[in-house]
N, C-alpha and C positions, 0 to 999 in steps of 0.2 A: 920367171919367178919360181922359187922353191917353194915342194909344200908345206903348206906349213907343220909347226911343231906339235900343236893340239889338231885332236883331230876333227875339233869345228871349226867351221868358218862361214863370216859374217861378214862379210866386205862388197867392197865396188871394185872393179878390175877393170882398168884400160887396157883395151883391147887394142889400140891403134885408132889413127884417122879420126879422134876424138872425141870415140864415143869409149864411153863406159857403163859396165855391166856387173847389175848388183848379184852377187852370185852367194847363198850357203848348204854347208857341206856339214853331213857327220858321221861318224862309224868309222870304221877301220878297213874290215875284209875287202877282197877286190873277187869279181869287178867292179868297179865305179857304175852303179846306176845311176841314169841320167834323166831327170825328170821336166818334161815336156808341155808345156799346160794349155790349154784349147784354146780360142778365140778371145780377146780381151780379160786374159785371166794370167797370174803371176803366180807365185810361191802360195800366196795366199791357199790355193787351190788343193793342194798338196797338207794343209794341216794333218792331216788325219791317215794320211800313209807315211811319209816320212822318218817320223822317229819311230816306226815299226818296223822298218826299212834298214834304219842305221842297228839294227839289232842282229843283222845278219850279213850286211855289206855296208860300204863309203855310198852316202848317197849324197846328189845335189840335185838340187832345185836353182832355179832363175827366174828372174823378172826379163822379160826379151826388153828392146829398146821402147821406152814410150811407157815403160809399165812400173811400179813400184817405186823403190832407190835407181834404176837406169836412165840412163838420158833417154833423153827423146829418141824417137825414129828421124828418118831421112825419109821423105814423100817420093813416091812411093815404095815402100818397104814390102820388096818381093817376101814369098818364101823362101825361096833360093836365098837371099840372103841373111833370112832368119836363119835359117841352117850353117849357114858360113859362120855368120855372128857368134851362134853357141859354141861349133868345134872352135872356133878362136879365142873365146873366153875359156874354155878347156882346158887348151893349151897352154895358154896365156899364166892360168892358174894355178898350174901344174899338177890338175888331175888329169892323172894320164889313163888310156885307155889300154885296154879293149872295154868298150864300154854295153853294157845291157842300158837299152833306149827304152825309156818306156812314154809314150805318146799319148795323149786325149785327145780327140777331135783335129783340130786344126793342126795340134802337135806332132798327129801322127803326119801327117802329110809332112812337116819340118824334119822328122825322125829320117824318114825316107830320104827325100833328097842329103840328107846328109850320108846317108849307108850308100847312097848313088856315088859320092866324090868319094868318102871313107871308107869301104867296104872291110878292109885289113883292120880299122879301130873298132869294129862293133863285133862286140860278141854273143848278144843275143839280144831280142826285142820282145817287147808287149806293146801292142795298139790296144786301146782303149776306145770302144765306138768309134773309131779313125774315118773321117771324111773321105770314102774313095772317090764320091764326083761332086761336082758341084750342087748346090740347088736348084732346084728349076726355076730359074727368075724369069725364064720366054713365058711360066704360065701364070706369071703375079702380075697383082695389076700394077701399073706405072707408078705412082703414090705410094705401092711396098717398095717396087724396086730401087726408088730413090730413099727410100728412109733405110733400105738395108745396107745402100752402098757408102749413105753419110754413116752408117753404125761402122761399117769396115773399114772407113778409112779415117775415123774419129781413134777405134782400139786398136787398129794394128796398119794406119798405114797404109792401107790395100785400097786399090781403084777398084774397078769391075775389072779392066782388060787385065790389071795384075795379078787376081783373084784368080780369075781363068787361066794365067797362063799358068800359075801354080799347080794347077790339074794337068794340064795337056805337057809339060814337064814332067810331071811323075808317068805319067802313060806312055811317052817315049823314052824315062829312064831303065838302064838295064839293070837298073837294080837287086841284088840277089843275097838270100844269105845262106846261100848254097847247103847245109847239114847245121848251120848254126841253130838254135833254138829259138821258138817264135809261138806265142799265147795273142789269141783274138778277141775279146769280150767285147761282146755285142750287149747293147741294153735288149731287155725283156719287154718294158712297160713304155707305153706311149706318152712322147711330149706332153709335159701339159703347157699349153701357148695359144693361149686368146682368141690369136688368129685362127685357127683350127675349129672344125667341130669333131665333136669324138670319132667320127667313123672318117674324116681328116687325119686325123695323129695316127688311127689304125693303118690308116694304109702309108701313110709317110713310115713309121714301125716298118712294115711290111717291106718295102723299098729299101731302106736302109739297110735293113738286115739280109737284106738278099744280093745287095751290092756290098757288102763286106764279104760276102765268102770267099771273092778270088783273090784279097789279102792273106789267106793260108797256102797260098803257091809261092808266095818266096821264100819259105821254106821247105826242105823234105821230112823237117823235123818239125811240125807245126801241129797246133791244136784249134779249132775254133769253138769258143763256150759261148752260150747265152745263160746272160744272168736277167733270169724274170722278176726279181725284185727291184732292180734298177731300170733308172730312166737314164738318158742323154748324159748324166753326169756320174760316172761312173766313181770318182773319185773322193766325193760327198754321198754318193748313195750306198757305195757297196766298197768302201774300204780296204772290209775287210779280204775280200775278194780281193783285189787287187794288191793288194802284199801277197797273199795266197799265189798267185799268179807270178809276184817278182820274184818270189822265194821260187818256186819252179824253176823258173828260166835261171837266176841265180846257180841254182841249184847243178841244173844240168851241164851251164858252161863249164862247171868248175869240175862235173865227172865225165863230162862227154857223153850223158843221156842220151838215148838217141828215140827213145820213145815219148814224146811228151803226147802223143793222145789218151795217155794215161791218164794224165792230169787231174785229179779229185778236187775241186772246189768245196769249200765250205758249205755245210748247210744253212741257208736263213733264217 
């Protein structure tokens, strides 16, 4: 499929093996940022970076299968092949890469395995609070375990064993983006989640954020920021930050930056 002639786009794109995938796109410049969105979450997620987005590159957004305008998933619907699914509607669509990925949560983990099979099509990355290991479900009681695995496999598909092997997949992938450019935002402010009691979110925080550091090693061009204004959702909390951050890595792919620990964030 050619791209198209305007440089929006609003459509469904069959990918093959008949599934189709709601995909839109705006802006002009290249590269094509590629936007990513967490756990049970679509386009939707992205109101609020996107068209600030398209003001300085081609950006798209998607519903994965099961979410929005897309057809449903396939039970069970790895990450690996969430990753497959987006470069194929990609493709498909004819925005072509090198592409800046930029991730949330579950996203990042999709992001990833895709830089694992594509490495040649990514030209730089942002994770967003990116899930480096799973949750500890050995320390929840049974009754969470079972209400979190009907949530995962209700939004995206996901069993427990699938869930899991989507982690121990990115841990034996060799993933790299060798000198490519790479931003880390971490949230600042603890969960707020029912389940929890405050000095619970604190230290779930505390984990979180200390398990995302060694997401700034697959790059040698890499930054990791914590934004203390934001929680878990980076993308509804701190926006503006995250365009801040696309525009960077944007930025850099397109001069060969090689310093992004520079990187100045907005104030809040």
């Amino acid at each position: 499929m050619p791209p198209p002639a305007s440089s929006l786009r609003f459509e469904r794109v069959d990918i093959g093996h008949g599934l189709a995938l709601h995909i839109q796109c705006e802006g002009r410049e290249h590269p094509v940022v590629v936007l990513e969105s967490g756990l049970g979450e679509g386009v939707e997620a992205w109101s609020r970076v996107q068209r600030h987005v398209a003001a300085f590159a081609r950006v798209c957004a998607y519903d994965r299968a099961g979410h929005g305008r897309s057809d449903p998933f396939r039970f069970p619907h790895s990450n690996r092949q969430m990753a497959r699914e987006l470069f194929a509607l990609l493709q498909t669509a004819g925005e072509r890469g090198p592409y800046v990925l930029v991730g949330h949560s579950m996203g990042g983990t999709n992001v990833q395995l895709l830089l694992d099979e594509h490495p040649e099509s990514v030209a730089g990355m942002v994770l967003l609070d990116s899930s480096p290991e799973p949750a500890p479900i050995e320390k929840m009681p049974p009754e969470l375990v079972a209400d979190f695995e009907r949530n995962i496999q209700r939004l995206e598909g996901l069993d427990l064993r699938t869930w899991r092997a989507g982690f121990e997949e990115l841990r034996a992938s060799k993933r790299s983006l060798g000198d490519k450019p790479l931003l880390v935002l971490v949230a600042g402010k603890p969960q707020r989640d029912p389940s929890f009691t405050p000095e619970q979110a604190r230290e779930f925080l505390a984990t979180r954020q200390r398990e995302q550091q060694p997401l700034a090693s697959l790059s040698s061009n890499a930054a990791l920021v914590t934004v203390p204004e934001s929680g878990h959702h980076l993308p509804r909390e701190a926006p503006e930050v995250v365009v801040q951050a696309v525009y960077a890595v944007v930025d850099a792919a397109r001069t060969g930056e090689k310093d992004l620990a520079k990187f100045s964030r907005p104030a809040p």
